[in-house]
Every structure is written in C-alpha cells, then in structure tokens.
N, C-alpha and C positions, 0 to 999 in steps of 0.2 A: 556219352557221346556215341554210343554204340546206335545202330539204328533202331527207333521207337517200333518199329514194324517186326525185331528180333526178341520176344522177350528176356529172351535167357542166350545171352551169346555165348557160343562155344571157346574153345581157350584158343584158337589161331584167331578168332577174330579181336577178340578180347587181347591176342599179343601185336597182330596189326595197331588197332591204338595205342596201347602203350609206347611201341615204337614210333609210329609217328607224333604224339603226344611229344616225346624225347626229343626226338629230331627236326619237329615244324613248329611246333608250339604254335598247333592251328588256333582259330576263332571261331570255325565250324567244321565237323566232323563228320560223316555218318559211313560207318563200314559196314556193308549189304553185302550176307551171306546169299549166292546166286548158286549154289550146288544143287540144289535140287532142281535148277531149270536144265542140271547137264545130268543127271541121272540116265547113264547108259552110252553117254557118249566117250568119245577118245579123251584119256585126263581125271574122267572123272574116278574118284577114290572113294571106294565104298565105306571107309571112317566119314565122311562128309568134310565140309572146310576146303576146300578144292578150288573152288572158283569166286572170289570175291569182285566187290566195285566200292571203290572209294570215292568219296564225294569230302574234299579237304580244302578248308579256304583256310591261306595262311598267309605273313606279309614277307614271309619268305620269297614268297613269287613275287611281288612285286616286278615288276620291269621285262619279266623273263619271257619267252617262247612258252608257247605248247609244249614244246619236248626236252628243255632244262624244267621245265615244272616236273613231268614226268619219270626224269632221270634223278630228282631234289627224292622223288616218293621211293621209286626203284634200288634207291641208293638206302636208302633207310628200310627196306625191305628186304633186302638184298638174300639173308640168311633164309629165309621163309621161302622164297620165291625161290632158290635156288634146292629146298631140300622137302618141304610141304605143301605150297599154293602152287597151281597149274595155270591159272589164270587171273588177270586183274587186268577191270578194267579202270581207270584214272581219270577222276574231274577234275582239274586243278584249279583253283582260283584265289586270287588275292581279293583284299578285302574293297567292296567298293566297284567291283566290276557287275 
C-alpha cells in the first residue's frame, strides 16, 4: 500500500500504514514520502521522513466532513506527528466518492 513511486519505504512511512491500516482499515492507501521537496526548509529533519501526504480511502469516512476525516487520520497518527512527522498533508475519502 505504500506508494508504487517509493521503492523501498523508510520505517515512518512504513509505521504511518500500519497505523492507519490498524485504525481505517482503508480500501486505498498510498503514503508519499514529500521530504525531499522540503530539503532546506523550516521542519525539515535531516534523517528524512519529515513531511508526508496521505491519500486514504476508507468507509470510515463515510458521512463525515473534510475535517472529522482528517482528525479520524490525525487521531491515528497522533504519536508520529507529535514526536517525528513535521508535516502531513491528508486526502481523505470514502469509498465511492
């Protein structure tokens, strides 16, 4: 589920799925490692893994907002994004949209 464009994912991106894996039990996934387009800027961590984008279709969302979708990912990220990830940006969508 990791993104086909990533050969070999690092182990935050690789823990981002699994966590969401856990907590959405998506249908579609792809977690895009984006550090290297912040290479130099404020945030970025020169270990890399720093700035992702999520692209998560799950029927979790179903019915919700833009921003309970985004707080359903946030909330399941919670640990990462509070101690490792600097940024994330978030697709959310149920199935069918």
């Amino acid at each position: 589920m990791i993104d086909p464009a990533t050969a070999a994912p690092g182990p935050v991106a690789a823990e981002i799925e699994r966590l969401l894996v856990a907590a959405l039990a998506p249908t579609r996934l792809a977690v895009i490692d984006d550090s290297a387009k912040h290479r130099g800027h404020a945030g970025h961590d020169p270990r890399g893994e720093s700035h992702f984008t999520v692209d998560v279709e799950a029927t979790a969302f179903a019915g919700l907002n833009r921003v309970a979708r985004q707080r359903l990912v946030n909330r399941a990220l919670a640990d990462l994004l509070a101690e490792r990830v600097h940024a994330l940006a978030i697709r959310a969508s149920a199935p069918g949209e």
